[in-house]
N, CA, C and O of each residue as an XYZ file, in Angstrom:
812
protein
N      -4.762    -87.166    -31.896
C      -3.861    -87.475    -33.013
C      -4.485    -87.149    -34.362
O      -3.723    -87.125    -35.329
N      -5.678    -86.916    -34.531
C      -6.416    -86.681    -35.702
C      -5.850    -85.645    -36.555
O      -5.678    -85.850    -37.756
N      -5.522    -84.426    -35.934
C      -4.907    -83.118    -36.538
C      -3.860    -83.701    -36.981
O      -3.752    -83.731    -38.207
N      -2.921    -84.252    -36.266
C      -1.597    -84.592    -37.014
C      -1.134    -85.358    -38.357
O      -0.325    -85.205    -39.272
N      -2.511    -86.628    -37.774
C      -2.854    -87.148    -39.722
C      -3.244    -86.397    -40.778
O      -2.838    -86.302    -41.937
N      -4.240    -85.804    -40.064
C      -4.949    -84.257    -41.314
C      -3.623    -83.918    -42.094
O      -3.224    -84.231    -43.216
N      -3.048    -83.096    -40.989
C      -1.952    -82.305    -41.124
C      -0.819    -82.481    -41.989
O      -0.206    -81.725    -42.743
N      -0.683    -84.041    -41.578
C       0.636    -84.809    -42.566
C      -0.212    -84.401    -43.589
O      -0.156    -83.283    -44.101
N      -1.317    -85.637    -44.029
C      -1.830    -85.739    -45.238
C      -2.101    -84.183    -46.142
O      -1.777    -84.150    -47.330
N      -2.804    -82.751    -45.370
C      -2.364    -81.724    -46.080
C      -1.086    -81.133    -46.951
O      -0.981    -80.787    -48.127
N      -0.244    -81.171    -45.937
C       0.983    -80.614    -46.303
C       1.725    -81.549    -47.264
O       2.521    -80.971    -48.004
N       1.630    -82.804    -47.395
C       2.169    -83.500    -48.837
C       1.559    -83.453    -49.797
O       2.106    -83.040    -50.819
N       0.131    -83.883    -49.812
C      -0.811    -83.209    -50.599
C      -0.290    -81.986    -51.598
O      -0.217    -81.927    -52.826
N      -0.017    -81.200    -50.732
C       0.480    -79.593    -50.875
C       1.848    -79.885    -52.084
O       1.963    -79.699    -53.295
N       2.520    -80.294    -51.268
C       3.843    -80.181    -51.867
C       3.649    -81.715    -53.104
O       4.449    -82.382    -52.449
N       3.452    -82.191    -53.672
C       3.068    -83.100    -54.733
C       2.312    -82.569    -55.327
O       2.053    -83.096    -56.408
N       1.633    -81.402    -55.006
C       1.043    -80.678    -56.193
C       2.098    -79.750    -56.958
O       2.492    -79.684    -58.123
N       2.450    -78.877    -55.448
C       3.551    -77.981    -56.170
C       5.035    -78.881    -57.484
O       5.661    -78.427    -58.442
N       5.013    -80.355    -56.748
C       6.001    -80.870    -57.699
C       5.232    -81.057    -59.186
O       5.833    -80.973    -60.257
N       4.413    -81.212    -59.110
C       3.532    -81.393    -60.632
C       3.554    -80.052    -61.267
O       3.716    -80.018    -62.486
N       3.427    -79.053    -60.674
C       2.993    -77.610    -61.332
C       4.917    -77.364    -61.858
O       5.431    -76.940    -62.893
N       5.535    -77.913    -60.456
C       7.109    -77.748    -60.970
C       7.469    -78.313    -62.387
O       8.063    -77.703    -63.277
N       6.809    -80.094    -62.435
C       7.098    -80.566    -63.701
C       6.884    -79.469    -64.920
O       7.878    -79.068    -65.525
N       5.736    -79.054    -65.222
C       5.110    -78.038    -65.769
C       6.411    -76.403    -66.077
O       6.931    -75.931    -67.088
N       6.434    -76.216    -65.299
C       7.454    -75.240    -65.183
C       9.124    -75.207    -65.510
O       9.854    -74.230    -65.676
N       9.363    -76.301    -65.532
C      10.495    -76.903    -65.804
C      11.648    -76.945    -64.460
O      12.874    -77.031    -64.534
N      10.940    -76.868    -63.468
C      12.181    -77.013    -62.347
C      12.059    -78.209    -61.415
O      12.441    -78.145    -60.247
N      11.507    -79.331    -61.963
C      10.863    -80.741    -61.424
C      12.258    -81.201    -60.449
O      11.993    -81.300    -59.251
N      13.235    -81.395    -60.716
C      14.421    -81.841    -59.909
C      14.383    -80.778    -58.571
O      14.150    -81.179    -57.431
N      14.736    -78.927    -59.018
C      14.693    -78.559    -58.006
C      13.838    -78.776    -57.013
O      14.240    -79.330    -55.990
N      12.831    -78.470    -57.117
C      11.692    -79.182    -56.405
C      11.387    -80.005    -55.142
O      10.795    -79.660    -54.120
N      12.113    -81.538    -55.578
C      11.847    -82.377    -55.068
C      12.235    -82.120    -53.213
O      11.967    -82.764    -52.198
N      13.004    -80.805    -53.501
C      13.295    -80.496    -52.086
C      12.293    -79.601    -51.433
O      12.468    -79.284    -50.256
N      11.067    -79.089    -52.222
C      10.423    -78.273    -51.477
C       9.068    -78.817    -50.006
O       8.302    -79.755    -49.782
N       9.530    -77.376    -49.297
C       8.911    -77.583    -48.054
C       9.510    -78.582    -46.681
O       9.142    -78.758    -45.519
N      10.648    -79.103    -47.564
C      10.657    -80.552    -46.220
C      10.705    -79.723    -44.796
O      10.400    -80.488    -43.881
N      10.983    -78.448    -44.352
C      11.311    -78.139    -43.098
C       9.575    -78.106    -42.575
O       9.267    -77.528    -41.533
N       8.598    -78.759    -43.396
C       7.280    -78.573    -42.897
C       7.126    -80.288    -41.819
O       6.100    -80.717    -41.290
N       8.389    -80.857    -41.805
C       8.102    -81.900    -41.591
C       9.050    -82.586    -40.279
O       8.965    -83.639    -39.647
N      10.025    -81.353    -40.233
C      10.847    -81.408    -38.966
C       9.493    -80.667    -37.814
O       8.578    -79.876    -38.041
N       9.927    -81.357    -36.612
C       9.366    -81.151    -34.936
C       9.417    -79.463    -35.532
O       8.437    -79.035    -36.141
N      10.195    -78.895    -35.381
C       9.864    -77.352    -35.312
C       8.788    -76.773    -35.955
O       8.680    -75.580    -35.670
N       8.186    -77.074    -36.507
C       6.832    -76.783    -37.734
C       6.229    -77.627    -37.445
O       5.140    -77.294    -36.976
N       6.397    -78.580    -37.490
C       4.560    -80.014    -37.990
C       4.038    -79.675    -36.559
O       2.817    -79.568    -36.448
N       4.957    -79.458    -35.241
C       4.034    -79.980    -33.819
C       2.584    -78.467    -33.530
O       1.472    -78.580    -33.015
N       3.356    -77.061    -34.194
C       2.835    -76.162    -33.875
C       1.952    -76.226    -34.955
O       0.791    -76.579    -34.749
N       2.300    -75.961    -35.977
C       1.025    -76.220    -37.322
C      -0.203    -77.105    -36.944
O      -1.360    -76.740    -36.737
N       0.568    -78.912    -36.890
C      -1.046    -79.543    -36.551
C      -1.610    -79.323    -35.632
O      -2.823    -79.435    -35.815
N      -1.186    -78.887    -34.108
C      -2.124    -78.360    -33.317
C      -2.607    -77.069    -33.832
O      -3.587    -76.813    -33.132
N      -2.470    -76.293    -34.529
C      -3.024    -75.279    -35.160
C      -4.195    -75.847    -36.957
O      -4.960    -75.104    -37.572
N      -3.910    -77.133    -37.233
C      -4.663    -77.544    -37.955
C      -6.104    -76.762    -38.061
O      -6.837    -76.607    -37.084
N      -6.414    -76.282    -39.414
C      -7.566    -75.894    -39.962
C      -8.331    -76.428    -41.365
O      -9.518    -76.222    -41.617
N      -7.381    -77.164    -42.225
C      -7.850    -77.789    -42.982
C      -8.054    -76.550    -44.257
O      -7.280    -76.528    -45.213
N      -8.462    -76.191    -44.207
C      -8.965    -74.592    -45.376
C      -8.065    -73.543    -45.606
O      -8.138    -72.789    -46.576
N      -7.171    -73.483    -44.677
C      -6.252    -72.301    -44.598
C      -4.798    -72.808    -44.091
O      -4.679    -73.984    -43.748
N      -3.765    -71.979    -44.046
C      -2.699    -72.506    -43.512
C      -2.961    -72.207    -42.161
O      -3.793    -71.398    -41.751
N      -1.879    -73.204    -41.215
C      -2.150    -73.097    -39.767
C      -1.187    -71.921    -39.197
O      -1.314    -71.447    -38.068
N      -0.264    -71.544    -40.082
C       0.355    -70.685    -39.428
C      -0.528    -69.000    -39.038
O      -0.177    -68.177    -38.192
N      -1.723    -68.920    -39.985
C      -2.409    -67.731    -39.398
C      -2.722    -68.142    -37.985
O      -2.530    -67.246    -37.163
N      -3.015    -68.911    -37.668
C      -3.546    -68.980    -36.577
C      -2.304    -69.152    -35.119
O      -2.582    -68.756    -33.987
N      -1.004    -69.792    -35.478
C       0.361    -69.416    -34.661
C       0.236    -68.407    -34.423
O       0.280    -68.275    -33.200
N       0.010    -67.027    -35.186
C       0.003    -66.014    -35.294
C      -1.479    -65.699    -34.548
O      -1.678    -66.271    -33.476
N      -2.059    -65.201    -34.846
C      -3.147    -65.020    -33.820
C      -3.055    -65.799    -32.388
O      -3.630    -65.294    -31.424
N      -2.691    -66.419    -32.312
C      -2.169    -66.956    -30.607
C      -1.058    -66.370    -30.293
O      -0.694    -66.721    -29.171
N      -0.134    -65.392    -30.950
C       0.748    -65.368    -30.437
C       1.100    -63.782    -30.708
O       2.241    -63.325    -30.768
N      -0.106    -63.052    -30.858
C       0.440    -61.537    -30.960
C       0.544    -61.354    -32.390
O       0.451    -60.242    -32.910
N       0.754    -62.532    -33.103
C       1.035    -61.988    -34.379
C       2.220    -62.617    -34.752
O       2.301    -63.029    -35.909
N       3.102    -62.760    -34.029
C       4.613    -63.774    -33.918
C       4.479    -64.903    -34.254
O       4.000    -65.750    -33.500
N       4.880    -65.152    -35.475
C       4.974    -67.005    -35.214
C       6.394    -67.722    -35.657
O       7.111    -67.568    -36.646
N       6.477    -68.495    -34.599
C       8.025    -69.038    -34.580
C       8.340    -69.841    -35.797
O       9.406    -70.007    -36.391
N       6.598    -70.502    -36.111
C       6.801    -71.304    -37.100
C       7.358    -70.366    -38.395
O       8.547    -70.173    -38.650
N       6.306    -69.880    -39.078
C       6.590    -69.135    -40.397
C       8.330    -68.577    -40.512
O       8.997    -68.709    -41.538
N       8.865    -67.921    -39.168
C       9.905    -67.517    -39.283
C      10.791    -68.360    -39.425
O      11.838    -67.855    -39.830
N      10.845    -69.856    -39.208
C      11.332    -71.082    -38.995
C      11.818    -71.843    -40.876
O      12.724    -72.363    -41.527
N      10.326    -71.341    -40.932
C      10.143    -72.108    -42.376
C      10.536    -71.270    -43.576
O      10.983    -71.763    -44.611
N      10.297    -69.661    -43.329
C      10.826    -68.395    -44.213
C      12.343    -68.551    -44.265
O      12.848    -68.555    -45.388
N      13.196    -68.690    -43.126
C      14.153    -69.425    -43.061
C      14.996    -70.358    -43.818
O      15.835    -69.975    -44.633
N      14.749    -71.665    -43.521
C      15.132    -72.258    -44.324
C      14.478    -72.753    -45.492
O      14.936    -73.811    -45.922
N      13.031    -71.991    -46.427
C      12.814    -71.763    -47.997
C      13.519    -70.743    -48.753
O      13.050    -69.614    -48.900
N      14.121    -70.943    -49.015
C      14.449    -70.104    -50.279
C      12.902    -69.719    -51.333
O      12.590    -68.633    -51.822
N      12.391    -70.645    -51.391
C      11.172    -69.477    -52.297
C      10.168    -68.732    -51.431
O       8.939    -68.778    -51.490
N      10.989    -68.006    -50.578
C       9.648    -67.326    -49.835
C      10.486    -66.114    -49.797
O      11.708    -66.050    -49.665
N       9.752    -65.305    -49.913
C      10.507    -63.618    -50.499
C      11.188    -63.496    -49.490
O      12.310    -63.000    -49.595
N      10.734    -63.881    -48.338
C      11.456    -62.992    -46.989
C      12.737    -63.532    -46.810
O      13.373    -63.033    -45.882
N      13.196    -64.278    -47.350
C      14.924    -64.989    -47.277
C      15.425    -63.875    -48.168
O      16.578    -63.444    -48.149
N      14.498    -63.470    -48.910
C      15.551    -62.208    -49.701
C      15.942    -60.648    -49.284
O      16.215    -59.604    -49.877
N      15.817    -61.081    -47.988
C      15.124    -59.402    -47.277
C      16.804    -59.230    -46.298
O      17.238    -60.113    -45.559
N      17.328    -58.210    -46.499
C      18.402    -57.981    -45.371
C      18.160    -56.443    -44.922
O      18.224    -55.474    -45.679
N      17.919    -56.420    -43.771
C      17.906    -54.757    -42.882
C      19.096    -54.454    -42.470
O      20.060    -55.218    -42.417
N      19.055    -53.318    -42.166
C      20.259    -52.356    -42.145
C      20.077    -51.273    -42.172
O      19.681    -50.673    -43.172
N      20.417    -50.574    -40.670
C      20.193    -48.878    -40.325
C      18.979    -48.389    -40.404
O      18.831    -47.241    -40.823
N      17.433    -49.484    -39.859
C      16.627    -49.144    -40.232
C      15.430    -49.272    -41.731
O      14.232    -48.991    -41.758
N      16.078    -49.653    -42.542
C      15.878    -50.287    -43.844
C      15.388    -51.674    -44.039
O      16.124    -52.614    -43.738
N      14.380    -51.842    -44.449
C      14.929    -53.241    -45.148
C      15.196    -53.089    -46.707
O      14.651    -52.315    -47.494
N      16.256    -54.110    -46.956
C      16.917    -54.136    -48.595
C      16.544    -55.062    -49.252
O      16.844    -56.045    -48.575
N      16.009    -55.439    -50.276
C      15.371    -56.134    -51.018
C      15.693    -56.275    -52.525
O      15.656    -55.401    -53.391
N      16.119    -57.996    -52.665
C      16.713    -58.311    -53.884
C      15.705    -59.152    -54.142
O      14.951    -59.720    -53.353
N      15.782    -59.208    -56.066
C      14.911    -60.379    -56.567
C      15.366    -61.440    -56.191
O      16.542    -61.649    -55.893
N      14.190    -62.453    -56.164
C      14.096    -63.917    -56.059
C      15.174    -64.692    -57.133
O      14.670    -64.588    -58.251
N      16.293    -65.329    -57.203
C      16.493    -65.935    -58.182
C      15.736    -66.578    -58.756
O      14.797    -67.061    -58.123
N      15.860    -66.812    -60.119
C      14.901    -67.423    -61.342
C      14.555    -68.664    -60.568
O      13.396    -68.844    -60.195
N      15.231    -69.275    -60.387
C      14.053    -70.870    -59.765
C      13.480    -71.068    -58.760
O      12.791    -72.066    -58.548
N      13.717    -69.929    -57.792
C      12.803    -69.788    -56.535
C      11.763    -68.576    -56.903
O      11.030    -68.455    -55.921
N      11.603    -68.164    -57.342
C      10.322    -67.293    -58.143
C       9.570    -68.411    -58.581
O       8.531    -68.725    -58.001
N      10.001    -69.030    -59.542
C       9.500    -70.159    -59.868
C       8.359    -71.040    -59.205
O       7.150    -71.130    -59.420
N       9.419    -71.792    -58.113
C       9.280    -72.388    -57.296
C       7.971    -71.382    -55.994
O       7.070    -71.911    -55.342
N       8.277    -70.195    -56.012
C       6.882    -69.529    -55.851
C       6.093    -69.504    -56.076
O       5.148    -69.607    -55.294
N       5.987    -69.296    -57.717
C       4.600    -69.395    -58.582
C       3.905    -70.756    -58.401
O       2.679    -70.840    -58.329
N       5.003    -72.176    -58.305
C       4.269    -73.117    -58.197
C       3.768    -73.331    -56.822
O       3.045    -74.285    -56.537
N       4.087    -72.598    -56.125
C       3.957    -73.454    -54.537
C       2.291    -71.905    -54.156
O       1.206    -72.182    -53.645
N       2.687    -70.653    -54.578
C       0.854    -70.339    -54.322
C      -0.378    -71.202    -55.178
O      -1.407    -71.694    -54.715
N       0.128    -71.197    -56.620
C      -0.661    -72.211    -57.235
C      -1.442    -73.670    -56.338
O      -2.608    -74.054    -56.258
N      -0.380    -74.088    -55.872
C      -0.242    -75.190    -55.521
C      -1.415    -74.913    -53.781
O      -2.289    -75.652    -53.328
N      -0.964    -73.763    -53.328
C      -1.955    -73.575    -51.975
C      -3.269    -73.293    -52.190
O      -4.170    -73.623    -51.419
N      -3.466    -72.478    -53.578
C      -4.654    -72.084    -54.009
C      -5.914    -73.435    -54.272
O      -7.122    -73.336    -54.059
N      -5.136    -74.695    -54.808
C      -5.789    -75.587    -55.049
C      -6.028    -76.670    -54.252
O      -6.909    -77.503    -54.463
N      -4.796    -76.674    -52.794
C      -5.211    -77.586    -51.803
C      -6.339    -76.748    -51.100
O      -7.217    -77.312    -50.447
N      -6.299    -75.622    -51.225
C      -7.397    -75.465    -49.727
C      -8.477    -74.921    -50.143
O      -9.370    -74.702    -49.325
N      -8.659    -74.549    -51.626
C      -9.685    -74.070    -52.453
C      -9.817    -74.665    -53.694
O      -9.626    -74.029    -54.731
N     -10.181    -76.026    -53.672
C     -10.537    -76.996    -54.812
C     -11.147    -76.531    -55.853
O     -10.839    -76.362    -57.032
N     -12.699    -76.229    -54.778
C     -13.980    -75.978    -55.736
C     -13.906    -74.748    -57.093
O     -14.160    -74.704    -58.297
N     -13.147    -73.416    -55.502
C     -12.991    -72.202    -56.677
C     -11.283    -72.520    -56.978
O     -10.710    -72.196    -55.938
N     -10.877    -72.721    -57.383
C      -9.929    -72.862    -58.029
C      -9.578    -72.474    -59.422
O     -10.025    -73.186    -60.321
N      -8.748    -71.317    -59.770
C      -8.747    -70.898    -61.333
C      -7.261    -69.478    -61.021
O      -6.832    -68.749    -60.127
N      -7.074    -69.741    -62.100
C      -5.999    -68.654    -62.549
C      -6.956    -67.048    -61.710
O      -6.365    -66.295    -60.936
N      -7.991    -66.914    -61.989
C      -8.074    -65.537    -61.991
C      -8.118    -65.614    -60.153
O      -7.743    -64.674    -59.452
N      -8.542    -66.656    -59.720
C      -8.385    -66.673    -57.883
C      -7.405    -66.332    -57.551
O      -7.406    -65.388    -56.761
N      -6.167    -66.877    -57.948
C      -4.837    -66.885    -58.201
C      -4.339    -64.995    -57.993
O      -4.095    -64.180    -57.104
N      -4.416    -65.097    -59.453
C      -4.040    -63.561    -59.573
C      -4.892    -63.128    -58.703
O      -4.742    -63.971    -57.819
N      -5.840    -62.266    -58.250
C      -6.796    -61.856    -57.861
C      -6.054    -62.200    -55.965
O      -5.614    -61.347    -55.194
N      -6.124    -63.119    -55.823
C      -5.242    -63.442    -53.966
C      -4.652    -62.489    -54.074
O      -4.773    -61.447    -53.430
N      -3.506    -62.894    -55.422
C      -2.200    -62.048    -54.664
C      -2.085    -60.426    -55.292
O      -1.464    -59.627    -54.590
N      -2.505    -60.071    -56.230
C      -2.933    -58.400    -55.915
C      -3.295    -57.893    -54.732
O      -2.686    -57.029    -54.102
N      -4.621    -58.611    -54.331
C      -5.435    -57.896    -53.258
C      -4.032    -57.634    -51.893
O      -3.760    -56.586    -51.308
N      -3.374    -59.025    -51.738
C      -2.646    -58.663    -50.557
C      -0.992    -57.877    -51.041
O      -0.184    -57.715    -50.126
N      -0.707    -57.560    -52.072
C       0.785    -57.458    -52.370
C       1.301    -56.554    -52.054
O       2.488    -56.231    -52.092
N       0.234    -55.962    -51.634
C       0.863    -54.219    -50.685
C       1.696    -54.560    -49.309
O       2.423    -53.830    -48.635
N       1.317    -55.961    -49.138
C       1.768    -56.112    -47.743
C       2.923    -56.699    -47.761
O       3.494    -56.789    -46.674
N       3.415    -57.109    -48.642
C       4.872    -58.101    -49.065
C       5.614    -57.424    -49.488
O       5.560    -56.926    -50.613
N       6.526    -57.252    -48.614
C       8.105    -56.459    -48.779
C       9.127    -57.359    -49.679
O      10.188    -57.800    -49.238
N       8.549    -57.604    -51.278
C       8.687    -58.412    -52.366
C       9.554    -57.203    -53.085
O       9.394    -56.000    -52.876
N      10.434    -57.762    -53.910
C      11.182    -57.204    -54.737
C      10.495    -56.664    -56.033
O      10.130    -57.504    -56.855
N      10.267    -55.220    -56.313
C       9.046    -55.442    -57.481
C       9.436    -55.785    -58.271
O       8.523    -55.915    -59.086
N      10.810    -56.237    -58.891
C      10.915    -57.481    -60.354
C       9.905    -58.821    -60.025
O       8.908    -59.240    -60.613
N      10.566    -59.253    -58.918
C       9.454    -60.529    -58.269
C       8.284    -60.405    -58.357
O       7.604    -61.362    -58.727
N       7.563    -58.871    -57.961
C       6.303    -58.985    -57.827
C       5.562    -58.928    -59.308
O       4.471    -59.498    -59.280
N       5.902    -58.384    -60.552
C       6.159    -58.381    -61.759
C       6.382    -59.568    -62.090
O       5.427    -60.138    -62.619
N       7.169    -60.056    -61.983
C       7.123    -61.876    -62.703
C       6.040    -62.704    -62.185
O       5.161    -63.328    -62.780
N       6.214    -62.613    -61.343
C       4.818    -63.023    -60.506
C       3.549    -62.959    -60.738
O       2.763    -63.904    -60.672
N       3.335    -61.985    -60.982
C       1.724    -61.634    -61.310
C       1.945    -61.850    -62.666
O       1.113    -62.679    -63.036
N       2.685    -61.496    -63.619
C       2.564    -62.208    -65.047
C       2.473    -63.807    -65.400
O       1.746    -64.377    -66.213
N       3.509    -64.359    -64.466
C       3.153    -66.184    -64.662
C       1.880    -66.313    -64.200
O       1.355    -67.347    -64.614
N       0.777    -65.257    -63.081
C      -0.662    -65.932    -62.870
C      -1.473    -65.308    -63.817
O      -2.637    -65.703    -63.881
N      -1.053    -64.277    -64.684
C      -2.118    -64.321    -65.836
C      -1.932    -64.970    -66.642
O      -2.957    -65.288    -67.244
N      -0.691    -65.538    -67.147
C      -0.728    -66.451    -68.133
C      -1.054    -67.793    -67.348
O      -1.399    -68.527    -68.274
N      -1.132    -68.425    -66.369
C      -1.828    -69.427    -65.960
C      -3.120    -68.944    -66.665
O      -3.452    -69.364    -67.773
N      -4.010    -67.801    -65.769
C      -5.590    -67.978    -66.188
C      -5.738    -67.696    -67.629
O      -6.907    -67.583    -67.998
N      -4.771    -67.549    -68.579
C      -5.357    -67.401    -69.633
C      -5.187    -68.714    -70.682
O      -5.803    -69.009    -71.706
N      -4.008    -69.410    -69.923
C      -3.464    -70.816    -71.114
C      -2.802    -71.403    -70.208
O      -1.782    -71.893    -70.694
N      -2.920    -71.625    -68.878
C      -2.388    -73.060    -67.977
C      -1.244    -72.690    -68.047
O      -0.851    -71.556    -67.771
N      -0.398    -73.859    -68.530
C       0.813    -74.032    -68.181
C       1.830    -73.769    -69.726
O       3.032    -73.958    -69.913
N       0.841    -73.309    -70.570
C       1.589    -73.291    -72.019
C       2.111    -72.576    -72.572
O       2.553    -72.708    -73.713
N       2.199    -71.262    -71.584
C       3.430    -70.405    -71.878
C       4.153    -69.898    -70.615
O       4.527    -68.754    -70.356
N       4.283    -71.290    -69.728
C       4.797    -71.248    -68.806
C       6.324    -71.767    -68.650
O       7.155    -71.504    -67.781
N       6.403    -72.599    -69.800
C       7.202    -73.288    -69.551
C       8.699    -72.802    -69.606
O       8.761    -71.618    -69.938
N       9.867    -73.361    -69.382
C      11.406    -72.336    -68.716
C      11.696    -71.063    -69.798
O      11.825    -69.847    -69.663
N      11.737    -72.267    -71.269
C      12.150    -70.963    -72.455
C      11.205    -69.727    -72.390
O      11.653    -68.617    -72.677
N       9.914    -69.892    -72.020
C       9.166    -68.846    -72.032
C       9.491    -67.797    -70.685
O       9.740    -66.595    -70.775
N       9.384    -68.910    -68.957
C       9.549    -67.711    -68.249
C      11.164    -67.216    -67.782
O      11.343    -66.218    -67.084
N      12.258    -68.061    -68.274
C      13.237    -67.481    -68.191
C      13.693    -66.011    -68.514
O      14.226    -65.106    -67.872
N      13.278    -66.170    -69.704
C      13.422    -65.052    -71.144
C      12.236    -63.582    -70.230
O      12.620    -62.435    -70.459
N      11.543    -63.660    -69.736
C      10.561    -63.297    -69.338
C      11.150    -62.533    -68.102
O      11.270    -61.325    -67.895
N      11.526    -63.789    -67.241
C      12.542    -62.700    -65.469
C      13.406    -62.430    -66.273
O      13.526    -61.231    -66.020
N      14.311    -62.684    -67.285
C      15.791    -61.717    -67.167
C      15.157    -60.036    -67.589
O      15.731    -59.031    -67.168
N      13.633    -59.951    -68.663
C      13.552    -58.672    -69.379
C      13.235    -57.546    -67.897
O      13.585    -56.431    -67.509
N      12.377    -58.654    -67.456
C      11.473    -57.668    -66.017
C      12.868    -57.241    -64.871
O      12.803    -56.306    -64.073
N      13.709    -57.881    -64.982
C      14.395    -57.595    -63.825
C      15.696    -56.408    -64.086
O      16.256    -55.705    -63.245
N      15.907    -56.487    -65.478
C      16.592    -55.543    -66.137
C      16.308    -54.245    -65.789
O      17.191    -53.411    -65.588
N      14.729    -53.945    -65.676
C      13.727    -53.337    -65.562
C      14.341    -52.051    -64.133
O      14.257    -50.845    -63.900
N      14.880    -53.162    -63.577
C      14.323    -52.366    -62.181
C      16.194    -52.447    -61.001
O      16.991    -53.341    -61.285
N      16.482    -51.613    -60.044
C      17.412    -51.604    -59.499
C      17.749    -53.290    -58.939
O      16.808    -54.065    -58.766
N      18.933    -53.639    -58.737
C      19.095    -55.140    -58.112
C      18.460    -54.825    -56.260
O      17.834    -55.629    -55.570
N      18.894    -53.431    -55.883
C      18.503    -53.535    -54.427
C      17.361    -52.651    -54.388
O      17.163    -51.569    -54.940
N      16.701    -53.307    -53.663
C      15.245    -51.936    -53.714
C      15.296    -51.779    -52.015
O      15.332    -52.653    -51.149
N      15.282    -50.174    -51.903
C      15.168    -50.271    -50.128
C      13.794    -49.730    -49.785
O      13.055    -49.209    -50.620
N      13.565    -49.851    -48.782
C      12.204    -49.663    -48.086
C      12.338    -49.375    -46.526
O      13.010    -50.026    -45.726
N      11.414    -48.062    -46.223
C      12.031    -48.122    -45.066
C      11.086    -48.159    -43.795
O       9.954    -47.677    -43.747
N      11.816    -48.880    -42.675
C      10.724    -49.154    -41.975
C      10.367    -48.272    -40.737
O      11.146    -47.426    -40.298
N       8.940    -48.565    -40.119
C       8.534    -47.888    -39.569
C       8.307    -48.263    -38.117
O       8.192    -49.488    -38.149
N       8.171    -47.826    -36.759
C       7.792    -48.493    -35.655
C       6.392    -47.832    -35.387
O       6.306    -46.612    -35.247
N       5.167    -48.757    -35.309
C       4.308    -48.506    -34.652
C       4.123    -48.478    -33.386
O       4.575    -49.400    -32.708
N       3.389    -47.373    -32.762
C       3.490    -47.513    -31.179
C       1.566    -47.985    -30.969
O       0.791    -47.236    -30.373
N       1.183    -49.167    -31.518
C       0.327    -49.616    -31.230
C       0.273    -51.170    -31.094
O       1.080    -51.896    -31.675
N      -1.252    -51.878    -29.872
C      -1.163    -53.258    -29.982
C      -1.068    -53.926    -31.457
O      -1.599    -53.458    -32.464
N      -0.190    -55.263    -31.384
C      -0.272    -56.014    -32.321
C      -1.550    -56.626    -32.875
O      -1.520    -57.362    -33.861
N      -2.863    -56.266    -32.125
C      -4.232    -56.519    -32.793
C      -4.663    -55.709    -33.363
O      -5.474    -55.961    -34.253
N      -4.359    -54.676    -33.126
C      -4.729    -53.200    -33.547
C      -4.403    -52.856    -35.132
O      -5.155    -52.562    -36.061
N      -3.197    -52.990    -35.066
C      -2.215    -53.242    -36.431
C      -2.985    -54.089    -37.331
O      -3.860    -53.688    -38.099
N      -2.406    -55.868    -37.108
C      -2.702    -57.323    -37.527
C      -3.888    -57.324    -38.256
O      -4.056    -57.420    -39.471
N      -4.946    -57.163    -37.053
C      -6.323    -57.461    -36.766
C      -7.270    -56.614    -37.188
O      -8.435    -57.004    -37.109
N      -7.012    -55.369    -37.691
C      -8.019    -54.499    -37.838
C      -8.946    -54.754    -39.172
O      -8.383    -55.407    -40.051
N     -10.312    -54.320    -39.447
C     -10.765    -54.083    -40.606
C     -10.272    -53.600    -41.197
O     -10.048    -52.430    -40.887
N      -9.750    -54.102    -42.442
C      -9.543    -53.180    -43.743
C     -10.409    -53.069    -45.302
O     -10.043    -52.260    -46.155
């Protein structure tokens, strides 16, 4: 039963941070709904037996499972701030729309928010930015999203939360998104190799 206490106690942890960073941001009401599907049987039973404490447990669903995890797809699902709810395929494609303004948001606060449960010590805006560059090649993200995005984590590392706040990043997604088509397509590919091969490899 130990993992499962961990586990609770992580994942609220988690999300009471993200509501604080929300206060900050100005979407504190929306909020109050984030993550709960971490807390229905379909997620908590596979996560805490996957408990790691440092990282999320769903890498590791995934590494037990080819790479598949029922959870993440479970929880991508029913979040709205997780890019992949914004993703519709078709004929081969996937189509890709921005995040609405308060689930971008609600993004910015909720990596923030992972960056500092599972990495206390280093914890800082430039970790932040710096995560999500290194991996953003891999996120079939809307590039307005990925653009708002990486701008709310430099202005974290450069001034917190003080030109974070709605009047600032509202004004901010409508210029970036103007910017760029509403549908962005991308098209996909089938590999004819193992899912470790792919997943797992050095890069």
């Amino acid at each position: 039963m130990g993992n499962y206490l961990k586990h609770f106690i992580l994942i609220t942890k988690h999300r009471h941070q993200v509501i604080r960073n929300a206060f900050h941001m100005g979407i504190f009401f929306h909020s109050l709904k984030h993550d709960l599907s971490k807390y229905s049987f379909k997620e908590f039973k596979d996560s805490a037996k996957n408990y790691q404490g440092n990282m999320s447990p769903i890498f590791m669903t995934r590494k037990n499972n080819d790479g598949y995890s029922f959870v993440a797809v479970h929880h991508t699902k029913k979040n709205k701030h997780h890019f992949e709810y914004w993703i519709d395929f078709f004929k081969g494609y996937a189509l890709l729309i921005p995040m609405p303004y308060k689930y971008a948001v609600e993004y910015v606060c909720d990596v923030l928010a992972a960056s500092k449960t599972y990495n206390k010590k280093d914890f800082s805006g430039k970790v932040v930015y710096e995560y999500f560059t290194k991996r953003e090649k891999y996120y079939l993200m809307h590039p307005a999203t990925k653009e708002f995005v990486k701008e709310c984590f430099l202005r974290f590392e450069k001034d917190k939360f003080k030109f974070l706040k709605k009047k600032y990043t509202k004004d901010l997604y409508e210029k970036i998104c103007k910017k760029y088509p509403n549908v962005f397509v991308v098209k996909q590919e089938i590999i004819d190799k193992s899912p470790y091969e792919v997943l797992y490899e050095k890069r």
